[in-house]
C-alpha positions as CSV (number, residue, x, y, z in Angstrom):
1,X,-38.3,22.6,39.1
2,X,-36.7,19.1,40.1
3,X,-37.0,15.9,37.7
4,X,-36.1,12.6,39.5
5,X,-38.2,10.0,37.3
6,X,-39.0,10.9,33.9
7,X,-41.0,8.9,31.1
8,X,-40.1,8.8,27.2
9,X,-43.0,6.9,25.2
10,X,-41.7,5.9,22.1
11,X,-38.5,4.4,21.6
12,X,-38.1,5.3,18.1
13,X,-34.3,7.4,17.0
14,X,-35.9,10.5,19.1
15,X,-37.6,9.0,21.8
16,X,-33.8,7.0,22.4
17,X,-32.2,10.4,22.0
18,X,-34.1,12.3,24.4
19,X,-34.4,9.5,27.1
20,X,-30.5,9.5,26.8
21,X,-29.8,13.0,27.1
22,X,-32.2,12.9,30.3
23,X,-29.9,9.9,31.7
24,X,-27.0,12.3,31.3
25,X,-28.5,14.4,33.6
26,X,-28.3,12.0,36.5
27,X,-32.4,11.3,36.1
28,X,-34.2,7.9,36.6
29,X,-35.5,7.5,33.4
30,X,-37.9,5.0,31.4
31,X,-37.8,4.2,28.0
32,X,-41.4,2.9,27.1
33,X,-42.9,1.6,24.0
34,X,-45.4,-1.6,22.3
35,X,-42.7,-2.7,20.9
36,X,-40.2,-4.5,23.3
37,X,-38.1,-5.1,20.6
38,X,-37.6,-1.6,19.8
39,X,-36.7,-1.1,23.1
40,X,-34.4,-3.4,23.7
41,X,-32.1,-2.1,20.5
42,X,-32.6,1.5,22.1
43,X,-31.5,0.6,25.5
44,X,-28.9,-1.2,23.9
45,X,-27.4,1.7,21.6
46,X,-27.5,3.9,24.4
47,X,-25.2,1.9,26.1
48,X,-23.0,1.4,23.4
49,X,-23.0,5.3,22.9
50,X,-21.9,5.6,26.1
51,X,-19.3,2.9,25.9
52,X,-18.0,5.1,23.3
53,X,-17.8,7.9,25.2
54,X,-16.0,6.9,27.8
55,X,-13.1,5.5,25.2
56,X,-13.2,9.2,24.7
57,X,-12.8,10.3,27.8
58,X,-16.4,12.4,27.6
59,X,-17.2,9.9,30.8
60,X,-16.0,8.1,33.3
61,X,-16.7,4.7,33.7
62,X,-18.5,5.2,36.9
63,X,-20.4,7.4,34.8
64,X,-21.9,5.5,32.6
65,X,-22.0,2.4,34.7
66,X,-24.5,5.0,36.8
67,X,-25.8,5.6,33.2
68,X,-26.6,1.9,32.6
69,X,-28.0,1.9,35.8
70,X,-30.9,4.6,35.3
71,X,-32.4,3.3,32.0
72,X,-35.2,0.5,32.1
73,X,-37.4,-0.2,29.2
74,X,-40.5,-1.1,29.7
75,X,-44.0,-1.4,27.7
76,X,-46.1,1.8,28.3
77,X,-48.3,-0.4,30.8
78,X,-45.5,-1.0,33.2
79,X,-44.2,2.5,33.5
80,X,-43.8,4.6,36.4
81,X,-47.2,6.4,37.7
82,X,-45.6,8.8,40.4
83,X,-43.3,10.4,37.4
84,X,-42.4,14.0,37.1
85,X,-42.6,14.6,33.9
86,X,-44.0,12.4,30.7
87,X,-42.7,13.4,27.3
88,X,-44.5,11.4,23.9
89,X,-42.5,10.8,21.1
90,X,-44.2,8.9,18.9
91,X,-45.7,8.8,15.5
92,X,-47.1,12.1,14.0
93,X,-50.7,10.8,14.1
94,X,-53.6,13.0,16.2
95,X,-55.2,10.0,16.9
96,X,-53.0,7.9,18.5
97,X,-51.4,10.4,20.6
98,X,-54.7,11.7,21.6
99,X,-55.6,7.9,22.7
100,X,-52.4,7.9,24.4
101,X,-52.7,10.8,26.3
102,X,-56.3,10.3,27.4
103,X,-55.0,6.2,28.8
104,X,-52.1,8.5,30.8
105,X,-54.4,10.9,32.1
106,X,-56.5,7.8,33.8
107,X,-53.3,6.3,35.3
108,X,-50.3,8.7,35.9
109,X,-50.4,11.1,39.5
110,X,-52.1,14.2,39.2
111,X,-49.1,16.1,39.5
112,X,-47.4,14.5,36.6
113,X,-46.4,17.0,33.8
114,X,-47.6,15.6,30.6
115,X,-45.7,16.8,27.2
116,X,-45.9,15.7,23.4
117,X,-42.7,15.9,21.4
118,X,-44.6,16.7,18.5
119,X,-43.0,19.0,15.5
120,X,-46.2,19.7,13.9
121,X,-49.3,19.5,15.4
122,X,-50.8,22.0,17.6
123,X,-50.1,21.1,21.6
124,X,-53.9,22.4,22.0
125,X,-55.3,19.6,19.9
126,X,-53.2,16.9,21.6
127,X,-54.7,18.2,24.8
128,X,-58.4,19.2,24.2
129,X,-59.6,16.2,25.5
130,X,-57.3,15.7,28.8
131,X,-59.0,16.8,32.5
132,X,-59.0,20.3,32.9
133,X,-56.4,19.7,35.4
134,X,-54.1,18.4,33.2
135,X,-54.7,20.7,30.4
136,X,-52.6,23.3,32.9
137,X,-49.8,20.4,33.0
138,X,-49.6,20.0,29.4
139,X,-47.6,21.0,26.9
140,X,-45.0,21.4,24.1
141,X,-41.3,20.2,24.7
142,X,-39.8,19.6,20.7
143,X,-36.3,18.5,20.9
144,X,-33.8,18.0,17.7
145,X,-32.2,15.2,16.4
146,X,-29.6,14.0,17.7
147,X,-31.2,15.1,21.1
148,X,-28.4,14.6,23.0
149,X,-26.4,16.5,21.4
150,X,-28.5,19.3,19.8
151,X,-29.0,22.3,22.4
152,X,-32.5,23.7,21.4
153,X,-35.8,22.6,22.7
154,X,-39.0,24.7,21.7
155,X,-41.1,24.7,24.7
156,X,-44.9,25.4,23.9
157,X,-47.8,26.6,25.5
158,X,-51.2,25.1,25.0
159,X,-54.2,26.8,25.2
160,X,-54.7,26.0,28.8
161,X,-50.8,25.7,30.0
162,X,-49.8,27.4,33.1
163,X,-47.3,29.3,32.7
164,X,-45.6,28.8,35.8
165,X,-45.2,25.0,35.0
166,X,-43.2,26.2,31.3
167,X,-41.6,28.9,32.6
168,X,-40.1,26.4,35.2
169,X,-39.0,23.9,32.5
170,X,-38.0,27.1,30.3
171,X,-35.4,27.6,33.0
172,X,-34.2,24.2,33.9
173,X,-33.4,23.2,30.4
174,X,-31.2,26.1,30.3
175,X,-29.9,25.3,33.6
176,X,-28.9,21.9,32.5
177,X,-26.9,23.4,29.0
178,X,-29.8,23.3,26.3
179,X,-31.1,26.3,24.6
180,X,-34.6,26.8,25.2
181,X,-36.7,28.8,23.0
182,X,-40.6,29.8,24.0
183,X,-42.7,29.3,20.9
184,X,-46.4,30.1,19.8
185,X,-48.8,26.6,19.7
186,X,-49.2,27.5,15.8
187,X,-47.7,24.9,12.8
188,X,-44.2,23.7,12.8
189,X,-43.6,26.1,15.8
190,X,-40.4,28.1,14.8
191,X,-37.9,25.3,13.3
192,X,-40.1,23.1,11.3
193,X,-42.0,26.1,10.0
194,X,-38.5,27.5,8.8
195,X,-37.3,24.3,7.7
196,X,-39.9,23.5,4.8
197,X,-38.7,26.2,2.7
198,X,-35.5,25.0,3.2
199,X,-36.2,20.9,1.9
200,X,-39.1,22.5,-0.6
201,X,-37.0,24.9,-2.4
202,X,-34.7,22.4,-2.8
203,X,-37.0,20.0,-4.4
204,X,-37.8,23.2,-6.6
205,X,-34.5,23.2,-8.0
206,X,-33.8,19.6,-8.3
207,X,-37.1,19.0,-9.9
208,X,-36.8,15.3,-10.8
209,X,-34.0,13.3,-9.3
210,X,-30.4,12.9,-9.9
211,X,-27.7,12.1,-7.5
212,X,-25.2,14.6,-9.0
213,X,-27.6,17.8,-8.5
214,X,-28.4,16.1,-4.9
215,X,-24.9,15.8,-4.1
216,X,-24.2,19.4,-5.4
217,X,-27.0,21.3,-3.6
218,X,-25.8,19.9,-0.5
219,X,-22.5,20.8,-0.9
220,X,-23.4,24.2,-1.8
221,X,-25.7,24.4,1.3
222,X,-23.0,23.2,3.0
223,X,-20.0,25.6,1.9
224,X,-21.5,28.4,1.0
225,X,-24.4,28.6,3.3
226,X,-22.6,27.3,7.1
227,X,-25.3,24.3,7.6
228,X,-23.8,21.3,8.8
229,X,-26.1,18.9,6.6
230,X,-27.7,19.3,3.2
231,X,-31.2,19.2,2.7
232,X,-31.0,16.1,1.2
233,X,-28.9,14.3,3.4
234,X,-30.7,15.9,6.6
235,X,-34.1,14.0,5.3
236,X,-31.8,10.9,5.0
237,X,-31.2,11.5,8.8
238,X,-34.6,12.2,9.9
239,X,-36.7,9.9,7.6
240,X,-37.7,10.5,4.4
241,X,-41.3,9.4,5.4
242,X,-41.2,11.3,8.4
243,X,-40.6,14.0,6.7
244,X,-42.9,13.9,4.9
245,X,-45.6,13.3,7.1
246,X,-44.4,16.9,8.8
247,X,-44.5,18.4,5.6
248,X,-48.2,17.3,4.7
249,X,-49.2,18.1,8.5
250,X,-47.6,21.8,8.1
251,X,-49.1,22.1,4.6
252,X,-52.9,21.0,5.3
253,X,-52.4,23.3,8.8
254,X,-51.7,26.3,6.4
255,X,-55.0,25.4,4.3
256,X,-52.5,24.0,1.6
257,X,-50.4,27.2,0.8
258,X,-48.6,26.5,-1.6
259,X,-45.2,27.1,-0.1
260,X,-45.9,24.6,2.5
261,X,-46.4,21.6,-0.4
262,X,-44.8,18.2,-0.1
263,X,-42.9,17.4,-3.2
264,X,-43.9,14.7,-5.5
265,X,-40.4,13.1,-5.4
266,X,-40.7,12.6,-1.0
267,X,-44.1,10.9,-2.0
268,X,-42.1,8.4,-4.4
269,X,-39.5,7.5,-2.3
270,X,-41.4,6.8,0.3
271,X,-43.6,4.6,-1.5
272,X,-40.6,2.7,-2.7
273,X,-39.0,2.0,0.8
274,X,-36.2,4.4,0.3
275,X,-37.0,6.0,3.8
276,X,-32.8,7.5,4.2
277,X,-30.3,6.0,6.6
278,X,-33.1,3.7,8.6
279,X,-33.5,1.3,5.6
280,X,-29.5,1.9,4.1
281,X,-31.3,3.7,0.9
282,X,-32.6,7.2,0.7
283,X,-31.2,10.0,-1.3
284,X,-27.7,8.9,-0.4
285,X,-26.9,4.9,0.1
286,X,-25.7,3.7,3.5
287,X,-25.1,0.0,2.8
């Protein structure tokens, strides 16, 4: 496997993340998205990321003016149609990525690898309605937040993947120093499966909220269990409304078992704007 141009669609917090850790690896990448504002600020924080860095002495500064060099935003017209590989990471919505994907099939080469960044819904129904010949170049490739930092990547089949193609990937992650793990196209593949028993029985104990029992089971998560962020202050992170938009795909997925639920208390917050970190209120306050 060789990646010399790759494409990111989406330039939210993961879509920046990933294209950046991609840049690291000496790739031409693209950062698309509708919104040219959006990426602007992304291009923009990766190169103040990177500015940091180097203070650090993680890069040199031919480094990251090499770095600087292999980013371009652009809107998800004006991308590259000879790329290797195309990794989505946009909103949690069938739809749209569906839409998406069926406007790149039209366009991209037929050798371009196609791959949705999705933490939730099955790769399959992304892809049922792609060319048969793309279905085989399709596939799952989740990364954590922060991507360039976190090691794992859950690389999925789809229903019609070959398995040369993620086998190939499987290997060149780890090549490149990330942990790849092969996971079954089912909900929430392995992490975000795990990971809403871990936010929903912590809404089971808090019940309604209260900063001092937030603050608390956090701490205790922290020091007595060995995670490196709370529940509470991990939804801050990721987005309170993403989260729960994961948690409701995972939970109708499951035919609404009921230890899948979304808590009442996500739903609220959301509603009110308090989304975490993104707008400087969430469970925690950031101003």
């Amino acid at each position: 496997m060789e990646l010399k141009k790759v494409v990111v669609i989406g330039a939210g917090t993961m879509g920046q993340g990933i294209a950046q850790w991609f840049v690291q690896q000496g790739i031409q990448t693209e950062l698309a998205d509708i919104n040219e504002k959006q990426v602007r600020a992304a291009i923009e924080n990766m190169s103040k990321s990177w500015d940091k860095l180097e203070k650090k002495g993680k890069f040199t500064s031919s480094q990251t003016e090499e770095f600087n060099n292999n980013i371009q935003g652009v809107d998800t017209i004006g991308i590259f149609t000879d790329a290797d590989l195309v990794i989505e990471a946009i909103i949690e919505d069938e739809k749209i990525k569906n839409d998406l994907f069926m406007d790149l099939d039209a366009r991209m080469s037929k050798q371009t690898i196609f791959a949705t960044n999705t933490s939730s819904i099955p790769v399959s129904t992304i892809a049922k309605n792609l060319s048969s010949e793309r279905q085989k170049k399709f596939l799952g490739l989740h990364f954590f937040n922060p991507a360039p930092i976190m090691k794992l990547v859950e690389v999925i089949d789809g229903h019609w993947t070959d398995r040369n193609i993620s086998t190939s990937l499987f290997d060149w992650f780890q090549s490149k120093g990330k942990k790849p793990a092969k996971c079954k196209d089912s909900p929430g593949f392995i992490v975000n499966r795990l990971a809403r028993n871990y936010y929903g029985e912590a809404f089971r104990i808090l019940q309604s909220e209260n900063k001092e029992k937030i603050s608390e089971i956090d701490n205790v998560m922290k020091s007595v269990g060995g995670f490196k962020m709370g529940p509470f202050e991990l939804m801050d992170l990721i987005g309170i409304d993403v989260n729960l938009d994961v948690s409701t795909s995972v939970w109708n997925s499951f035919y609404q078992e009921p230890r899948f639920s979304p808590h009442r208390i996500q739903k609220f917050m959301v509603e009110s704007g308090r989304l975490g970190r993104k707008s400087k209120k969430g469970f925690y306050d950031y101003e």
